[in-house]
Structure formats: structure tokens, C-alpha cells
C-alpha positions in Angstrom: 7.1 -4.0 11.3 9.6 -2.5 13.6 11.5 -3.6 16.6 12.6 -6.9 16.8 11.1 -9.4 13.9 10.9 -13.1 14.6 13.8 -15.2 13.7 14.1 -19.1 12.6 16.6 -21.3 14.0 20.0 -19.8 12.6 18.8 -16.2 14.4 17.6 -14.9 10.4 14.7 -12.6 10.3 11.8 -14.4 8.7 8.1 -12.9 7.4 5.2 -14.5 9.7 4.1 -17.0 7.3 7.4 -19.0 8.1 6.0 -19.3 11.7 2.3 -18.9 11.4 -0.8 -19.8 9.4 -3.8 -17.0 9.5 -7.0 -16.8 8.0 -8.8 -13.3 8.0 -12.2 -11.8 7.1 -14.4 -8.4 7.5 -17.2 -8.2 10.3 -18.6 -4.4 8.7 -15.7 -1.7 8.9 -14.2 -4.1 11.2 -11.5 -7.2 10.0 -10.8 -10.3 12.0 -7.3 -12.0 11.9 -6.7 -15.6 13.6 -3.2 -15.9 13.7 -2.2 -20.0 14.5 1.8 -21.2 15.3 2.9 -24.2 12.7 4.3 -25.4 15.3 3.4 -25.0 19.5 6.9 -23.9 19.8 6.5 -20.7 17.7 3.8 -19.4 20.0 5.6 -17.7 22.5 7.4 -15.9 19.6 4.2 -15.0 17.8 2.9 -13.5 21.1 5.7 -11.9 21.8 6.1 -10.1 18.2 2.2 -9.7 16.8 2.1 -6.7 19.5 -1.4 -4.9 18.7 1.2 -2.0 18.3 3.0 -3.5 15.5 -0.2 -5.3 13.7 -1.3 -1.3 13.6 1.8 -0.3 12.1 1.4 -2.8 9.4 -2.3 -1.4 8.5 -1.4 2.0 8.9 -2.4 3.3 5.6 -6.2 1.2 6.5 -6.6 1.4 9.4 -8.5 4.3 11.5 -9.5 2.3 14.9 -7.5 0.3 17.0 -5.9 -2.9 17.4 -7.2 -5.5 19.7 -5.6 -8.8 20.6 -6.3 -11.9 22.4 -4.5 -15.1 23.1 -6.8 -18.3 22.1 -7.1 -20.7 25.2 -6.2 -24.3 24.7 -4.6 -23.2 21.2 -1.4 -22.1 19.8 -3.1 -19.0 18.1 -4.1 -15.5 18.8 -7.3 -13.1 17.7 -6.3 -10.2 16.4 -9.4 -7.7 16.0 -8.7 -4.4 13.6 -11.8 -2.0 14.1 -12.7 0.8 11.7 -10.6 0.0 8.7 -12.5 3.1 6.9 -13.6 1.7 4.0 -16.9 1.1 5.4 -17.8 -2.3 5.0 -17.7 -5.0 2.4 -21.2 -3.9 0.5 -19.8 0.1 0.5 -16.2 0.0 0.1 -14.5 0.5 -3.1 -11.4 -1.3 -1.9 -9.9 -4.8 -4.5 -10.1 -7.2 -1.6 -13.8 -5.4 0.4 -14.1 -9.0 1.9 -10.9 -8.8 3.9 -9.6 -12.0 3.0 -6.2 -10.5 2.5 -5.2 -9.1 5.7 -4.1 -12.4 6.6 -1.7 -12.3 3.9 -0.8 -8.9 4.6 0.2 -10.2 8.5 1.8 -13.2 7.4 3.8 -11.2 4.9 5.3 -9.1 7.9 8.8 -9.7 9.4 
């Protein structure tokens, strides 16, 4: 991702997962990312970095829609909602992971 990554204590860049947990599955052609701080702290940085901007730039090579993004009320976590990933849905896609249980780790694998 580009501009400025999250950093941890010392000012280091650091991938997501440091700062986050996410878990992630396909509704259709559509994936669904809930993206939740380790600790409240981190939530304002998560906010701050997981633009819908920068989650598109991550799954550019998937992604043909747009990025939608919500904070979670009453939780340290955001929705993040990637529509039209053009493989057409779990049942027709010819893709290794057609679920879309890895786009979490692709997220969390982001600096």
C-alpha cells in the first residue's frame, strides 16, 4: 500500500496483522473483510490507514468494483465491503481460494 503505513511503537513500519485481526468471506462476486484492532488503541491508526483507497490498491489485480468502508459502532473494527471481484462467485470462479477466506490475509499482510 502506499502513503504512509502504520508503524508500532519505535516509528517501524509494520504489515496489518501486527495491529489487527480480520476474518473475510465472499457474498457472490462480492468479498466481505471485518478488520478488528488487537488492541482499542490501534483503531484510530487502522482507520486512519485501511482508506477504501488503499484496500483497492491492494486488490488491484481482483478487483473490478469499488471499495466500501464502514467503522463498527461500539467496536474497535471496521467493514470493509470489496464489490465485483470478477471472478463471479464462489460456485463459477476458477480462482484457488473461490471462498474468499484469504483476503483477510491478503489485508493483514499489507504495510
Amino acid at each position: 500500500m502506499p502513503e504512509r503505513a502504520p508503524v508500532d511503537d519505535d516509528g517501524v513500519v509494520v504489515p496489518l496483522r501486527r495491529i489487527a485481526y480480520a476474518r473475510s468471506d465472499d457474498q457472490g462476486n462480492d468479498a466481505n473483510i471485518g478488520v478488528i484492532a488487537r488492541r482499542p488503541e490501534f483503531a484510530a491508526i487502522i482507520r486512519e490507514q485501511a482508506t477504501a483507497g488503499r484496500v483497492a490498491e491492494a486488490f488491484a489485480r481482483l478487483l473490478e468494483g469499488e471499495v466500501m468502508r464502514w467503522k463498527i459502532p461500539g467496536l474497535d473494527a471496521i467493514n470493509i465491503v470489496l464489490r465485483d471481484l470478477g471472478g463471479r462467485g464462489g460456485t463459477s470462479s476458477l480462482r484457488i481460494d473461490p471462498q474468499g477466506k484469504s483476503y483477510a490475509a491478503i489485508l493483514l499482510a499489507c504495510r
